[in-house]
PDB file with one MODEL, atoms N, CA, C and O in Angstrom:
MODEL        1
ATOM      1  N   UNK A   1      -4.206  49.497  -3.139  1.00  0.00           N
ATOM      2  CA  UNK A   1      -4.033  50.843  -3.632  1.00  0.00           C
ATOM      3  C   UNK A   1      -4.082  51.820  -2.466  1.00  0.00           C
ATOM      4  O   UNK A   1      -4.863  51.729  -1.520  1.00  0.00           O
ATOM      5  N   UNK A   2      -3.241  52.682  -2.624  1.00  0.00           N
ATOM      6  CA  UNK A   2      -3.113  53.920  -1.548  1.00  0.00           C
ATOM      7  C   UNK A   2      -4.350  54.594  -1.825  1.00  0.00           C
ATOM      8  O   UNK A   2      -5.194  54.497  -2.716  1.00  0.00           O
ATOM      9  N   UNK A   3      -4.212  55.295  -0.820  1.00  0.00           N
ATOM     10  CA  UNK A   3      -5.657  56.644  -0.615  1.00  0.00           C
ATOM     11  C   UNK A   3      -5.360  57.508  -2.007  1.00  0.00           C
ATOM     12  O   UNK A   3      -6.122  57.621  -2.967  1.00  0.00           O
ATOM     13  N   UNK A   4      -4.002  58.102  -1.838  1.00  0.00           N
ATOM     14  CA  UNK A   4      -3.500  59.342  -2.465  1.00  0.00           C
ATOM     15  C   UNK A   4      -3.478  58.433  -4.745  1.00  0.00           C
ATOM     16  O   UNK A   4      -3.526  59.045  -5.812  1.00  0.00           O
ATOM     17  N   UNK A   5      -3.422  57.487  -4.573  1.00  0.00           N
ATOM     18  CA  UNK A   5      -3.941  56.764  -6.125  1.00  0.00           C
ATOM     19  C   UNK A   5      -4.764  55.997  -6.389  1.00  0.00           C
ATOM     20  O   UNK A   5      -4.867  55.268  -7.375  1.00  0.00           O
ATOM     21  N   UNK A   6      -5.542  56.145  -5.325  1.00  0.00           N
ATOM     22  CA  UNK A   6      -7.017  55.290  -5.760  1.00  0.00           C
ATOM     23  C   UNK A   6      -7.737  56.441  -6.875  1.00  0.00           C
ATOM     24  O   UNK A   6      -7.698  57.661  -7.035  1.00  0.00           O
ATOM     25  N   UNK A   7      -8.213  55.603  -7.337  1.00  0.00           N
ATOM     26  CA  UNK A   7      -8.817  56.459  -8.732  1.00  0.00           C
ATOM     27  C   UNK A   7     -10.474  57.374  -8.024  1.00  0.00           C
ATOM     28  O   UNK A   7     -11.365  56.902  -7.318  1.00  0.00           O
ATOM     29  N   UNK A   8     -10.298  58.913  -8.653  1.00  0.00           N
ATOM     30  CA  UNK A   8     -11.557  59.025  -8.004  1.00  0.00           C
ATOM     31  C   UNK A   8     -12.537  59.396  -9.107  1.00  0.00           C
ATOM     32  O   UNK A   8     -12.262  58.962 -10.226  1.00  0.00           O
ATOM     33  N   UNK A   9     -13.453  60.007  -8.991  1.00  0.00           N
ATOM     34  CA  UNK A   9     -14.589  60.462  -9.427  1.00  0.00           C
ATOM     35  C   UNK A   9     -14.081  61.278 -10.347  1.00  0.00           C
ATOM     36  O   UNK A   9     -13.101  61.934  -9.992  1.00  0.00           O
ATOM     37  N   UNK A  10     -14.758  61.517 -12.195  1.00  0.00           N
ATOM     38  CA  UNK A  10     -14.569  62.487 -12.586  1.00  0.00           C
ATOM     39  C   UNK A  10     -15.190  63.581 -12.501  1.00  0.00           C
ATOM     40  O   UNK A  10     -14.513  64.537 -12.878  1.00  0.00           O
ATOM     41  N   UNK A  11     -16.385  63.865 -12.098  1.00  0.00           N
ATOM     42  CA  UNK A  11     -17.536  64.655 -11.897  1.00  0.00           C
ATOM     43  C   UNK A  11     -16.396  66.209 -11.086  1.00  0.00           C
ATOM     44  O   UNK A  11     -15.645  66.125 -10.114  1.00  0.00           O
ATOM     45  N   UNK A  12     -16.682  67.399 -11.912  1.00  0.00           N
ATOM     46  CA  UNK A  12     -16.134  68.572 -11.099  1.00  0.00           C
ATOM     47  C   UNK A  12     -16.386  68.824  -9.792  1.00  0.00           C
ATOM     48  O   UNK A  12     -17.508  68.948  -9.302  1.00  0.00           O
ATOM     49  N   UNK A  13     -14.919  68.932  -8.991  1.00  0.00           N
ATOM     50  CA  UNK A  13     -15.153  69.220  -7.612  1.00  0.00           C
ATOM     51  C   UNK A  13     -15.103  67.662  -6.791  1.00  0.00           C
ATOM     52  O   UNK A  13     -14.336  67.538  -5.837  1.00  0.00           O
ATOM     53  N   UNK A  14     -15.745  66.806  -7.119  1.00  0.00           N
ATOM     54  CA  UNK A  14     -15.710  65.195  -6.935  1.00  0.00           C
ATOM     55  C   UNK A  14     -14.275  64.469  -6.325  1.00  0.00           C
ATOM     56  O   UNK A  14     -13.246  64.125  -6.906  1.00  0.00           O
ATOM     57  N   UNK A  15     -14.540  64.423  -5.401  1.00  0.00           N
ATOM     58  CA  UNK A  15     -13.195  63.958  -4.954  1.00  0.00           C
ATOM     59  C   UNK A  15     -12.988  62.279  -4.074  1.00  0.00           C
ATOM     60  O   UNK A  15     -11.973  61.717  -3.662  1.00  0.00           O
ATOM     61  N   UNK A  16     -14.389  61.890  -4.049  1.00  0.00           N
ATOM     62  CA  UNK A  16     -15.118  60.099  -4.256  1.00  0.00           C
ATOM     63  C   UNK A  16     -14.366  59.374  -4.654  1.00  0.00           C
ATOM     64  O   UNK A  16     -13.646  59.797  -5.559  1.00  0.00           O
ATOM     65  N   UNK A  17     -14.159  57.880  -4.158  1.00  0.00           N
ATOM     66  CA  UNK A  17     -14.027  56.817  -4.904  1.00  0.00           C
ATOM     67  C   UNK A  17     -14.642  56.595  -6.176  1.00  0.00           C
ATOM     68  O   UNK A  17     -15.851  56.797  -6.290  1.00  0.00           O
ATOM     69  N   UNK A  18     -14.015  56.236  -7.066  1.00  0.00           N
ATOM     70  CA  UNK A  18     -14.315  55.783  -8.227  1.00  0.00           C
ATOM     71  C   UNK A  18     -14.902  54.365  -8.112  1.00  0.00           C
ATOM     72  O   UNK A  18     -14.312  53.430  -7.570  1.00  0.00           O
ATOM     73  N   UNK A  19     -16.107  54.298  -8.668  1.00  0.00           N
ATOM     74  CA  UNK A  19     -16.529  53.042  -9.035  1.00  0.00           C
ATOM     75  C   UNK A  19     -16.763  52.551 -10.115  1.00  0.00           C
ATOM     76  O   UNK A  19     -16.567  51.344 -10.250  1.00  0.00           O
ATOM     77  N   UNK A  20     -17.202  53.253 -11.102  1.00  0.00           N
ATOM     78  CA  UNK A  20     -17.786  52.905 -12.168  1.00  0.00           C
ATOM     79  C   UNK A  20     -16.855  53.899 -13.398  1.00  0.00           C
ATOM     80  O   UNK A  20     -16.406  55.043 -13.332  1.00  0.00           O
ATOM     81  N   UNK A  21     -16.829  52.770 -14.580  1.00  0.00           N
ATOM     82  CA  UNK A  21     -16.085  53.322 -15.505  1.00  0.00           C
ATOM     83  C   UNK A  21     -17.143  53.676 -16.976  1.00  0.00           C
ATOM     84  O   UNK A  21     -17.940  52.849 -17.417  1.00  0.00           O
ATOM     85  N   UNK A  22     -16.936  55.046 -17.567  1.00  0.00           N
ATOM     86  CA  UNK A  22     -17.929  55.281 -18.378  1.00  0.00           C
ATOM     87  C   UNK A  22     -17.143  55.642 -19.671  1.00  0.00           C
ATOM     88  O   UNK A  22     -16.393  56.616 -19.742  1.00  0.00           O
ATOM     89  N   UNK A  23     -17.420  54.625 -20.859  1.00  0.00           N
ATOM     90  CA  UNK A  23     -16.223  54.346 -21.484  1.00  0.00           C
ATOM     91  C   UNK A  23     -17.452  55.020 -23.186  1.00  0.00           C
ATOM     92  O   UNK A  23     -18.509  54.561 -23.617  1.00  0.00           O
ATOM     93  N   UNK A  24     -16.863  55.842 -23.511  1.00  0.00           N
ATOM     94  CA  UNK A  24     -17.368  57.019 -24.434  1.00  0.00           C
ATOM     95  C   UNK A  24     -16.067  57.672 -25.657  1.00  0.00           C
ATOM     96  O   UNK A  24     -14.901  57.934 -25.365  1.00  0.00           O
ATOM     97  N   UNK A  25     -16.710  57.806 -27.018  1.00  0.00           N
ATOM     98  CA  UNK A  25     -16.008  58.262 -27.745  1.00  0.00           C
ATOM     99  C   UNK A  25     -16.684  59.189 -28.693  1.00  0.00           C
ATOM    100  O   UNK A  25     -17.775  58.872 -29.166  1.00  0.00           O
ATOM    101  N   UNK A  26     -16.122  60.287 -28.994  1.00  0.00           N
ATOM    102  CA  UNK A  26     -16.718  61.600 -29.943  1.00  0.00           C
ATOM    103  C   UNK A  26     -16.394  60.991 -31.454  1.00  0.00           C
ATOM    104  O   UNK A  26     -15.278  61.076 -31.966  1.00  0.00           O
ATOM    105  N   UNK A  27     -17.452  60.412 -32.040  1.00  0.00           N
ATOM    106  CA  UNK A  27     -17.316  59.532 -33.683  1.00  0.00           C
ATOM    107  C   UNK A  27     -16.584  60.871 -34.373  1.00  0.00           C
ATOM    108  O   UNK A  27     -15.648  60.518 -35.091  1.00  0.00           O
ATOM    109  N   UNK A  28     -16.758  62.157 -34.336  1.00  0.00           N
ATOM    110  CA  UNK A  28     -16.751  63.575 -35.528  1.00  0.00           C
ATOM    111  C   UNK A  28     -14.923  63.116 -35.157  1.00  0.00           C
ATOM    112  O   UNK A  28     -14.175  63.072 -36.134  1.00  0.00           O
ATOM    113  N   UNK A  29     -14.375  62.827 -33.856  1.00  0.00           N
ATOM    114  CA  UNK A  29     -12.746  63.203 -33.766  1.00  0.00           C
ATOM    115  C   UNK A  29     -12.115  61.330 -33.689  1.00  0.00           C
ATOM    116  O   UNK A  29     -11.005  60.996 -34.105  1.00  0.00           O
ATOM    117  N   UNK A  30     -12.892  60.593 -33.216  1.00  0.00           N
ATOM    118  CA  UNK A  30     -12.041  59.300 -32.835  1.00  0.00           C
ATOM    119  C   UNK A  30     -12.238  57.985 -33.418  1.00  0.00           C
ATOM    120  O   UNK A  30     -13.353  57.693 -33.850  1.00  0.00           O
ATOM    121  N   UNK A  31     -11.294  57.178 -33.474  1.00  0.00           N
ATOM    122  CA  UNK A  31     -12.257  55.859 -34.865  1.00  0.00           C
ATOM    123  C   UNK A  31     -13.080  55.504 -33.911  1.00  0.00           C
ATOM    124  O   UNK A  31     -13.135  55.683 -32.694  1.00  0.00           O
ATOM    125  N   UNK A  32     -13.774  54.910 -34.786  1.00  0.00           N
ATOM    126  CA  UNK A  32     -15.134  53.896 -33.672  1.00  0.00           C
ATOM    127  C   UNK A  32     -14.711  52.808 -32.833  1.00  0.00           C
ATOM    128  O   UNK A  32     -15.640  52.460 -32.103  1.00  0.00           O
ATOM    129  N   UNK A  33     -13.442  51.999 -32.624  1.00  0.00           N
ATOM    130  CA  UNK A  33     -13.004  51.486 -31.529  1.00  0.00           C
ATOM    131  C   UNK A  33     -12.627  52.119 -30.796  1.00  0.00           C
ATOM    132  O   UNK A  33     -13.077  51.545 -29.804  1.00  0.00           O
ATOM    133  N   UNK A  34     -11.907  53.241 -30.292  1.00  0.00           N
ATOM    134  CA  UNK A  34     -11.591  54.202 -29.702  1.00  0.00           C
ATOM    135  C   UNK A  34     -12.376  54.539 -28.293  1.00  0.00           C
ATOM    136  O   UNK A  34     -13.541  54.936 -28.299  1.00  0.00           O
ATOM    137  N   UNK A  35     -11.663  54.352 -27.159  1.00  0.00           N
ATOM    138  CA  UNK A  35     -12.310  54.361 -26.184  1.00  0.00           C
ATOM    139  C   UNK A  35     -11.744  55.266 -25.504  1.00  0.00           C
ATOM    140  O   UNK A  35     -10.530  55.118 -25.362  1.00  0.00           O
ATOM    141  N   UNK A  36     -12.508  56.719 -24.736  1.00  0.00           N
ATOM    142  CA  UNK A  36     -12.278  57.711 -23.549  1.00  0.00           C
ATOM    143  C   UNK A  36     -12.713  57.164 -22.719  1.00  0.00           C
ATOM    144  O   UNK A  36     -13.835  56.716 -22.958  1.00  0.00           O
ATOM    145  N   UNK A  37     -12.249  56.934 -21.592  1.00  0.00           N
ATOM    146  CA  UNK A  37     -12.758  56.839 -19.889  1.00  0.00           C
ATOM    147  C   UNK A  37     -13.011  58.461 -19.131  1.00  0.00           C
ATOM    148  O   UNK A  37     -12.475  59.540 -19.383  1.00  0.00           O
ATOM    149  N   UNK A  38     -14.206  58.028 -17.979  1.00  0.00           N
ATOM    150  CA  UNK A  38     -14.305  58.972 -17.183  1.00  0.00           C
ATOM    151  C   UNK A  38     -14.787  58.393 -15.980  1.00  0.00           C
ATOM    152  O   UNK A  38     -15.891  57.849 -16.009  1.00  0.00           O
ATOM    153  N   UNK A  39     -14.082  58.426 -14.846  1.00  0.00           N
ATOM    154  CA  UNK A  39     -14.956  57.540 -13.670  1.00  0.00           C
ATOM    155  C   UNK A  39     -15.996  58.237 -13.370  1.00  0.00           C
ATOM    156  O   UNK A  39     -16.335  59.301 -13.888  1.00  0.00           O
ATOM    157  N   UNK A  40     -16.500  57.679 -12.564  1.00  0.00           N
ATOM    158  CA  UNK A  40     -17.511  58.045 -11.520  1.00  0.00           C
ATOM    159  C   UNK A  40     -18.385  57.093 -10.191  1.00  0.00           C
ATOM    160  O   UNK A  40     -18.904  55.983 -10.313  1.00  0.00           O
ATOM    161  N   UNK A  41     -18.326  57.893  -9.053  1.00  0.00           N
ATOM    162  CA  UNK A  41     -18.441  57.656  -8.066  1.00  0.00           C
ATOM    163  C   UNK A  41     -19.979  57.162  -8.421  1.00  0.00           C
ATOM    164  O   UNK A  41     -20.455  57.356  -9.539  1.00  0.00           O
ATOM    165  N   UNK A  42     -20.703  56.509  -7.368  1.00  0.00           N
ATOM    166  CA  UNK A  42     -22.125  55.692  -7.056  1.00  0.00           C
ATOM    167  C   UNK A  42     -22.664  56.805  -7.665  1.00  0.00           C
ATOM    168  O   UNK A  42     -22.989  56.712  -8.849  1.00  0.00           O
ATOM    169  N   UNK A  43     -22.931  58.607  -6.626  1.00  0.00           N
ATOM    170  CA  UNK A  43     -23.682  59.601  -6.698  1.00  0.00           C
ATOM    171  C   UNK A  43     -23.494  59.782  -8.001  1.00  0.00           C
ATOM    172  O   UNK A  43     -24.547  59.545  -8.594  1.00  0.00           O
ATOM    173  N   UNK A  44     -22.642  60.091  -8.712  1.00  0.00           N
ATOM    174  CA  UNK A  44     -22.453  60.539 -10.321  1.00  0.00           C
ATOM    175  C   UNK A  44     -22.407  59.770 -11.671  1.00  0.00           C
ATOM    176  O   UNK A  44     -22.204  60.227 -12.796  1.00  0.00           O
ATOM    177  N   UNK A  45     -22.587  58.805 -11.380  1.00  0.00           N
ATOM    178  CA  UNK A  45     -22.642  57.876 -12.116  1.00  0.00           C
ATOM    179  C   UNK A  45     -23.619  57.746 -13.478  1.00  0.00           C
ATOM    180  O   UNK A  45     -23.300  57.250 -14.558  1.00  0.00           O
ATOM    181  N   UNK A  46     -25.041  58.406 -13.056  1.00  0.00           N
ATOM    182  CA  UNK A  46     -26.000  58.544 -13.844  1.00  0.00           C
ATOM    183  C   UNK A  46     -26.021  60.198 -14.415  1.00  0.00           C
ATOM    184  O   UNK A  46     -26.457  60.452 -15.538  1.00  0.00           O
ATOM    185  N   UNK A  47     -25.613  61.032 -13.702  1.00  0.00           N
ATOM    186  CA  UNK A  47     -25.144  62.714 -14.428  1.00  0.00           C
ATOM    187  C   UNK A  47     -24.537  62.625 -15.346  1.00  0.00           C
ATOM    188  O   UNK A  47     -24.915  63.077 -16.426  1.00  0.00           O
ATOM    189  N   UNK A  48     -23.043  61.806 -15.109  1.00  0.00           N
ATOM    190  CA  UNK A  48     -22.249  61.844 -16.115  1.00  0.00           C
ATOM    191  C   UNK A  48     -22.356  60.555 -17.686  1.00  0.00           C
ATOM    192  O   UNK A  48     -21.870  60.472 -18.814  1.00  0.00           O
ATOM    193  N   UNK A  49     -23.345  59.732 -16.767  1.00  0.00           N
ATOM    194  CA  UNK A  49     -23.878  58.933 -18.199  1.00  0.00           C
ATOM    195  C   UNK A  49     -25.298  59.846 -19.000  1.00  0.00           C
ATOM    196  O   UNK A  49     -25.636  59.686 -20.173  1.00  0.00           O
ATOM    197  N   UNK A  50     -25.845  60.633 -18.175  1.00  0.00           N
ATOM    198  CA  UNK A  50     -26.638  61.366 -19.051  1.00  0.00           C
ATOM    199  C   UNK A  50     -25.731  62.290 -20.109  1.00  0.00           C
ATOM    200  O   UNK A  50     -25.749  62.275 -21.340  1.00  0.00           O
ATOM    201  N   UNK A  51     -25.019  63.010 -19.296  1.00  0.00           N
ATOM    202  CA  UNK A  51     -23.911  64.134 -20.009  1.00  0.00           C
ATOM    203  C   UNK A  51     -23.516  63.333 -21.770  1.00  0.00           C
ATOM    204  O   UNK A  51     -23.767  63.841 -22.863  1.00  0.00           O
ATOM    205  N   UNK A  52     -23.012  62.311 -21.564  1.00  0.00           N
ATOM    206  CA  UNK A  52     -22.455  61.667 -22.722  1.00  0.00           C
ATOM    207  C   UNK A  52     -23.563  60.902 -23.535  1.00  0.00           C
ATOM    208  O   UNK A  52     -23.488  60.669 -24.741  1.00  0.00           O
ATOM    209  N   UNK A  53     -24.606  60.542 -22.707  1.00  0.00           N
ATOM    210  CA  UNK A  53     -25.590  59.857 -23.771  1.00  0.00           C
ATOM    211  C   UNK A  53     -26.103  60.815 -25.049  1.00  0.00           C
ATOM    212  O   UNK A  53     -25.989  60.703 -26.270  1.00  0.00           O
ATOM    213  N   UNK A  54     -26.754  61.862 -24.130  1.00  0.00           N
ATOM    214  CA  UNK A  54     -27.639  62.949 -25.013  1.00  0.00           C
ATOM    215  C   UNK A  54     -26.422  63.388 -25.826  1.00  0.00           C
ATOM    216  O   UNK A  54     -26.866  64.072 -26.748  1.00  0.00           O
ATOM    217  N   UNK A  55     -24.793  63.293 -25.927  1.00  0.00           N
ATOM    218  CA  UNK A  55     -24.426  64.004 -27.060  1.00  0.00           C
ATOM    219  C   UNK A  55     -23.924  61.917 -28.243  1.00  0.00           C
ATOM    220  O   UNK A  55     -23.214  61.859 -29.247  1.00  0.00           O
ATOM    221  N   UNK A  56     -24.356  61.162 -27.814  1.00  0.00           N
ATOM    222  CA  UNK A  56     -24.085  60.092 -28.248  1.00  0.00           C
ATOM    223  C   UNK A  56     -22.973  59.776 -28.269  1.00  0.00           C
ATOM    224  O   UNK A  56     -22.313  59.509 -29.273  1.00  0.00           O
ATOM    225  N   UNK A  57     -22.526  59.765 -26.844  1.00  0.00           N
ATOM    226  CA  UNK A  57     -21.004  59.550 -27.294  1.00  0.00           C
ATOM    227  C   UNK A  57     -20.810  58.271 -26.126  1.00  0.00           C
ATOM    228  O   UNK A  57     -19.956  57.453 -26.468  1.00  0.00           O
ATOM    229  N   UNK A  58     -21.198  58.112 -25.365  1.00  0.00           N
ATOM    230  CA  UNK A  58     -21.536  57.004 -24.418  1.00  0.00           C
ATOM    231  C   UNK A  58     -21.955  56.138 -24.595  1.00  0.00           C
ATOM    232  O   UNK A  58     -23.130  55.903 -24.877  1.00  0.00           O
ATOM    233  N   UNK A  59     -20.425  54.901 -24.380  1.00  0.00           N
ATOM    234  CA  UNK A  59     -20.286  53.299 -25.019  1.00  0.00           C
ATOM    235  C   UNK A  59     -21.069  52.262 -24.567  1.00  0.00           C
ATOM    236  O   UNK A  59     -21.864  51.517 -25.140  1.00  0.00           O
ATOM    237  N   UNK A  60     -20.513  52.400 -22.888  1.00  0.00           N
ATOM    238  CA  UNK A  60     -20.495  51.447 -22.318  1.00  0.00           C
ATOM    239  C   UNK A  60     -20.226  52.132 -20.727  1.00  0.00           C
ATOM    240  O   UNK A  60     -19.461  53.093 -20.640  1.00  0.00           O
ATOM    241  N   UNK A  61     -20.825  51.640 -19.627  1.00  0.00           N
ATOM    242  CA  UNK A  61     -20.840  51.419 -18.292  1.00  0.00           C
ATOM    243  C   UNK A  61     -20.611  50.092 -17.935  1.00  0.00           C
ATOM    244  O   UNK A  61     -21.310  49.091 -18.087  1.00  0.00           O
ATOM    245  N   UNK A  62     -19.167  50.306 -17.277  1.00  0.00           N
ATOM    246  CA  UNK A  62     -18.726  48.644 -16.270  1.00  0.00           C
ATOM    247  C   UNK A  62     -18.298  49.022 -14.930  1.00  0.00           C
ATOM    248  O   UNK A  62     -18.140  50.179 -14.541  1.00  0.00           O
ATOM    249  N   UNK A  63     -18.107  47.876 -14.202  1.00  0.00           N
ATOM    250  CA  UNK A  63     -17.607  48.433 -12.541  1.00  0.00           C
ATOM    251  C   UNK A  63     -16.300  48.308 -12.773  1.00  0.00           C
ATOM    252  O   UNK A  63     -15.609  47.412 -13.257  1.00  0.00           O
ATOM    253  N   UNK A  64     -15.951  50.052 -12.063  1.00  0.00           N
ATOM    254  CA  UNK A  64     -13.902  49.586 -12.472  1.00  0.00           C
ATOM    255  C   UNK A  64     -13.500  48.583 -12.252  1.00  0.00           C
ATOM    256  O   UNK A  64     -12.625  48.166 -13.010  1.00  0.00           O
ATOM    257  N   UNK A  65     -14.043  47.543 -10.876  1.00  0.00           N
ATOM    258  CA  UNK A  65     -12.979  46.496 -10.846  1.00  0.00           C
ATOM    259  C   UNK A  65     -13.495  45.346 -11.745  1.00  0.00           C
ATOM    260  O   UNK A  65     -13.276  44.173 -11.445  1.00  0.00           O
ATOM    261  N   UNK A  66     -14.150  45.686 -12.796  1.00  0.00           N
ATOM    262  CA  UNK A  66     -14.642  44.595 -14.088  1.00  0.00           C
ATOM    263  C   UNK A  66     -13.473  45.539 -15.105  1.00  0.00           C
ATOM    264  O   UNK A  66     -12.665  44.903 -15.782  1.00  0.00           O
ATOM    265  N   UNK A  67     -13.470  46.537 -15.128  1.00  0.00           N
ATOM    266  CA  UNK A  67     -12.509  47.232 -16.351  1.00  0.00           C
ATOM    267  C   UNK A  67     -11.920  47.068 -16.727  1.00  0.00           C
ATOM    268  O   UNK A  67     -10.947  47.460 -16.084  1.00  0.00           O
ATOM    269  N   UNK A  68     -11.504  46.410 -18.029  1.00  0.00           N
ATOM    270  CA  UNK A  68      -9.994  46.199 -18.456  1.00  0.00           C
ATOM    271  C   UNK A  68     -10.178  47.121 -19.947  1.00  0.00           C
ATOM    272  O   UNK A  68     -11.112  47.059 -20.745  1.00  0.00           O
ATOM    273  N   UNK A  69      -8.917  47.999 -20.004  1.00  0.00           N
ATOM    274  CA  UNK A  69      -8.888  48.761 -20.933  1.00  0.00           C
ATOM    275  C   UNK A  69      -8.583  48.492 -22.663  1.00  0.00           C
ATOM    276  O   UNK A  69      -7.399  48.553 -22.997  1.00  0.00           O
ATOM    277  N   UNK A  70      -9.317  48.286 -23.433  1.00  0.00           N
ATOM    278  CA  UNK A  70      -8.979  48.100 -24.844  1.00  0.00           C
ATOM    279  C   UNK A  70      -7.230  48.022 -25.411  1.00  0.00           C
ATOM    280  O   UNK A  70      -6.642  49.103 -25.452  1.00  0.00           O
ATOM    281  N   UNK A  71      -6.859  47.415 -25.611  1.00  0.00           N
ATOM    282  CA  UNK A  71      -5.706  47.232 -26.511  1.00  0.00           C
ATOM    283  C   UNK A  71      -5.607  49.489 -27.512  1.00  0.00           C
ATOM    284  O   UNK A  71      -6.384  50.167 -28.185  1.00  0.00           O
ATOM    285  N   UNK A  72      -4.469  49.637 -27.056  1.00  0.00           N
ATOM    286  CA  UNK A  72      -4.865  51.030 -27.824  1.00  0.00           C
ATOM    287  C   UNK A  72      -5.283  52.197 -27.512  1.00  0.00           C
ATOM    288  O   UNK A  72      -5.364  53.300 -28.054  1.00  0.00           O
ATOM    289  N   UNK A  73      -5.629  51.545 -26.138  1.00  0.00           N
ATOM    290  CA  UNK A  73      -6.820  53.203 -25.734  1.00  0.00           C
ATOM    291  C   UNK A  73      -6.083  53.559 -24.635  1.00  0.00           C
ATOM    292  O   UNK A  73      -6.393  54.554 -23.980  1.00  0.00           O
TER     293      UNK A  73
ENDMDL
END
């Protein structure tokens, strides 16, 4: 992968390698298989899994290069 499409960080301003994939869905809008991604770099990794836990919407944490995306999503 190039520099310019390596996947980076979702965290605002974040412009990091992506490592980790934080795989989250809002139950009030999406069916319950339904999977959103948001990366995040080493440093952000635990901000942005707090962000989604406390509203319960945070599935699952894997290492992107474990990630394979749901059929659908």
């Amino acid at each position: 992968m190039s520099e310019e499409t390596a996947p980076i960080c979702s965290a605002k301003g974040c412009r990091a390698d992506a490592v980790w994939v934080l795989a989250w869905n809002n139950p009030k809008i999406h069916t319950p298989e339904r999977r959103k991604t948001w990366l995040a770099c080493e440093e952000h990794r635990e901000h942005l899994s707090q962000f989604l836990g406390v509203r319960g919407f945070l599935k699952d944490v894997v290492l992107l290069k474990e990630w394979e995306a749901p059929e659908g999503a």
